[in-house]
C-alpha positions in Angstrom: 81.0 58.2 14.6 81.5 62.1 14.6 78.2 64.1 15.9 76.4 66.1 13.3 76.7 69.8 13.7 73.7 72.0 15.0 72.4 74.4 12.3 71.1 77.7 13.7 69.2 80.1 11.3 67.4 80.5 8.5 69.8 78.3 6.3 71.0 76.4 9.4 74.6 77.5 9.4 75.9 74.0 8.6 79.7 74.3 8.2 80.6 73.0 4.8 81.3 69.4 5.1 80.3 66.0 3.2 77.2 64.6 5.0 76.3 63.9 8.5 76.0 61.3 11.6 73.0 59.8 10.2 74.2 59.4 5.8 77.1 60.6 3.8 76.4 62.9 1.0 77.0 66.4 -0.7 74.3 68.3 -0.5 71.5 69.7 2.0 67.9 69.7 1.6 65.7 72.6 1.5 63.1 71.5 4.1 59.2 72.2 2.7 57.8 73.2 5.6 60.1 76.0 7.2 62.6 76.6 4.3 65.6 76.1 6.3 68.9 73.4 5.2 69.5 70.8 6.7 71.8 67.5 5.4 69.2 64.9 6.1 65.3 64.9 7.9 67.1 63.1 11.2 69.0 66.3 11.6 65.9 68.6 11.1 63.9 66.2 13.0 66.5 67.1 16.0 66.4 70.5 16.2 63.1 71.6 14.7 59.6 71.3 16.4 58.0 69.2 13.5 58.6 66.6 11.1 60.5 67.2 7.5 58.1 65.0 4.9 61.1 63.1 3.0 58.3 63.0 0.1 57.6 66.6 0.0 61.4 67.8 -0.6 62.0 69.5 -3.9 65.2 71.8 -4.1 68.6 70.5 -2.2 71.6 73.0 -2.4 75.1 72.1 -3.1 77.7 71.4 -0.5 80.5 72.9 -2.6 79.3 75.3 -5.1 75.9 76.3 -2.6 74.1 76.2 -5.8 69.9 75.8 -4.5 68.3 73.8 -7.2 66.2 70.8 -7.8 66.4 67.4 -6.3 68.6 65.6 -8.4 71.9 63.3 -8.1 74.3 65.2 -9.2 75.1 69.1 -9.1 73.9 70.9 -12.2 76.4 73.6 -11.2 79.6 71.6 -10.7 79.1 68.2 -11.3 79.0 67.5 -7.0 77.5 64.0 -6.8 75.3 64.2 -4.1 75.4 60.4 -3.7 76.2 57.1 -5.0 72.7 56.3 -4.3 69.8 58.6 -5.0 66.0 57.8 -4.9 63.7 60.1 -6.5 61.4 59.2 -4.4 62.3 59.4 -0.8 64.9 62.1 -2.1 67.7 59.6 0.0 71.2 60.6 -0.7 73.8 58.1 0.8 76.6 55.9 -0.2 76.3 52.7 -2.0 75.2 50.0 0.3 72.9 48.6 -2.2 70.0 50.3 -1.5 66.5 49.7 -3.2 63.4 51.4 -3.6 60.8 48.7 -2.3 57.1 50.3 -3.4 55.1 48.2 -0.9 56.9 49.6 2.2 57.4 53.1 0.0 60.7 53.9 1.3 63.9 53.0 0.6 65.7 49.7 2.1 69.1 48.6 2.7 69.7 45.5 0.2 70.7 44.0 -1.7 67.1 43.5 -2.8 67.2 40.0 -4.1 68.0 38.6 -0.2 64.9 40.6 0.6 60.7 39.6 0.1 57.6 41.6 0.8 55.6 40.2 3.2 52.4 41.6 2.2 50.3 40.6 5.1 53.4 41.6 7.6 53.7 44.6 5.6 57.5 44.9 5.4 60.8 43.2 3.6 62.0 40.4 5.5 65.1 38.2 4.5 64.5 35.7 2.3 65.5 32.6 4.6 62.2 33.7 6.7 60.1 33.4 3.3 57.2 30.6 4.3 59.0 30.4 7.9 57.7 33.2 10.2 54.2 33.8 11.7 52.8 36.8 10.3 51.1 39.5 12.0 49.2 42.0 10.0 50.4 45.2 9.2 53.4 44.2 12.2 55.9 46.7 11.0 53.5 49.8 11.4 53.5 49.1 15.3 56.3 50.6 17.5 59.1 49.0 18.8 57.8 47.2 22.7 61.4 48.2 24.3 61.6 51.7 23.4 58.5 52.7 22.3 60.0 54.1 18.9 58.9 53.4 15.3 60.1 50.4 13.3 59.2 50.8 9.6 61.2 53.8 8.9 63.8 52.9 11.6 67.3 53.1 10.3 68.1 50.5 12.7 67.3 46.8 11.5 64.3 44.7 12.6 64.8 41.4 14.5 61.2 39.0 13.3 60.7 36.9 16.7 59.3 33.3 16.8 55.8 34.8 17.7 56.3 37.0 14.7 56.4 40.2 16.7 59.3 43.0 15.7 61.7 44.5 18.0 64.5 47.0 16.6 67.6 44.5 16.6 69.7 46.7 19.1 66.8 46.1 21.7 66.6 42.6 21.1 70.2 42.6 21.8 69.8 44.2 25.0 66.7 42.6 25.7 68.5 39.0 25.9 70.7 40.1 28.3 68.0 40.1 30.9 65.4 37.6 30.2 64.1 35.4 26.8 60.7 36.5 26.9 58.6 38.7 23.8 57.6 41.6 25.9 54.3 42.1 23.9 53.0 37.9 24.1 55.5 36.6 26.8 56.8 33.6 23.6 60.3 32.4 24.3 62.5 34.8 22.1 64.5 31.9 20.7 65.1 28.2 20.7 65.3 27.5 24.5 65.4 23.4 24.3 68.7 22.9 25.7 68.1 25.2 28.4 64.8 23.2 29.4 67.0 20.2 29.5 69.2 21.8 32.1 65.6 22.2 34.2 64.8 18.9 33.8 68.1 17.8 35.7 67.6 20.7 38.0 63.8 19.4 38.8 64.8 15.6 39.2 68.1 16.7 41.2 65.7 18.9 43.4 63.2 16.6 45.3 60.3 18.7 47.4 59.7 18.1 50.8 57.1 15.5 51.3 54.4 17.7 52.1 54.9 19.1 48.3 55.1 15.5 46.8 51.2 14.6 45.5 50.6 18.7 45.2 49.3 19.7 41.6 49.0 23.5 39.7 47.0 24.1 36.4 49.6 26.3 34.3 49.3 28.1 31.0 51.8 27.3 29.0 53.6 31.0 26.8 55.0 29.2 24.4 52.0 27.3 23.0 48.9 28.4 24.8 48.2 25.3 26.1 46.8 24.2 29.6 47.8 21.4 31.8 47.8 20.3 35.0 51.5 19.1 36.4 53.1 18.4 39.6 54.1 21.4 41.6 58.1 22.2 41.8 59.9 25.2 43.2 62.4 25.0 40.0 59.7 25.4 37.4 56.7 23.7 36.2 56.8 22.1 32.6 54.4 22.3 30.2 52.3 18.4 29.6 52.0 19.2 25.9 55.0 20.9 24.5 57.7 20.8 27.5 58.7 24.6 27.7 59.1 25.8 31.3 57.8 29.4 30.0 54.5 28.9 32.1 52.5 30.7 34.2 50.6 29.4 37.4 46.8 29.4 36.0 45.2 28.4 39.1 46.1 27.1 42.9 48.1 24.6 44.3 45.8 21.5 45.6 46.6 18.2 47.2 44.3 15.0 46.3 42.1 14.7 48.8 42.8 10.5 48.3 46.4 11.5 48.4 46.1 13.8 51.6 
């Protein structure tokens, strides 16, 4: 994907071209708060010292014609359409990829809409096959990403919904798998890890501990369903009593019977 050109100057020198990195369209936006052109808020964003307000914009100039004017979808002056899809709102000018406007979120979301729901309490669209099947955490969108520390609900990268209901951006998900399974906020399993605790299971009965390890015990606390048991120490792993995950953490130490000694 080409790299979006650095504007310089009062109007930004932006070389006359349809749209950026970040969204494809013909015109650039007259930024409220220092006056200058840029094509979207990203590329502002980049090169200014503050924020450009999406909400706030109110003149965009034409690509081809350089007509300044107000924020509309087409040019007034030549007839430029400044996108397939335009929201009066946000002022977002991009290409058709079924876009919608949702007014709970107040910005603008990548459809279309009807395989998207609201999730009032979690404060964000989700995809409709989560609808009445994810745990919801209040207001969950408005915190920021746990891998790079960057925000979620206006990210133009998608949100992956974990089993604990916490949100990552789905690139650092990606990554994130790559290295371990665990939510970095809750320590949860990220995903269905069943058939993996199988494979411990053999592992565990194919892995005897020396004798003097036999009749020794741990209380754990078990990440994937905050439960507490008490279970036979092993080097492998130690299983939770109540739901079988070996996401568990050593809650106490190793003892030996004193009848068993």
């Amino acid at each position: 994907m080409a790299s979006s050109e650095r504007e310089d100057g009062a109007r930004g020198q932006v070389q006359r071209r349809r749209g950026c990195e970040h969204y494809d369209r013909g015109c650039l936006l007259k930024a409220p708060c220092c006056d200058k052109l840029y094509t979207c808020r990203l590329c502002h964003d980049n090169n200014e010292d503050h924020q450009l307000d999406r909400f706030k914009v109110k003149e965009v100039q034409c690509i081809n014609c350089e007509k300044i004017q107000r924020a509309q979808q087409t040019c007034e002056e030549c007839s430029t359409l400044f996108g397939e899809y335009y929201c009066s709102v946000c002022h977002l000018f991009d290409k058709d990829k079924k876009q919608y406007h949702c007014e709970n979120c107040g910005i603008c979301r990548i459809g279309p809409k009807e395989d998207f729901f609201h999730c009032l309490k979690c404060n964000l669209c989700l995809a409709m096959n989560l609808q009445g099947k994810h745990k919801c955490i209040e207001n969950v969108s408005r915190q920021d990403c746990p891998i790079c520390l960057e925000d979620i609900h206006t990210s133009r990268i998608v949100a992956h919904v974990l089993p604990c209901g916490h949100l990552l951006h789905r690139t650092c998900y990606e990554e994130m798998v790559k290295e371990g399974y665990r939510c970095p906020l809750c320590m949860h399993s990220a995903f269905d890890m069943s058939r993996y605790w199988r494979q411990l299971d053999d592992e565990v009965a194919q892995t005897p501990m020396p004798s003097e390890y036999q009749n020794m015990t741990v209380d754990i606390l078990c990440n994937d369903c905050n439960g507490r048991s008490t279970v036979q120490f092993h080097i492998v792993g130690m299983k939770c009593n109540i739901c079988e995950s070996y996401n568990t953490a050593q809650a106490g130490g190793c003892r030996i019977s004193i009848d068993q000694q």
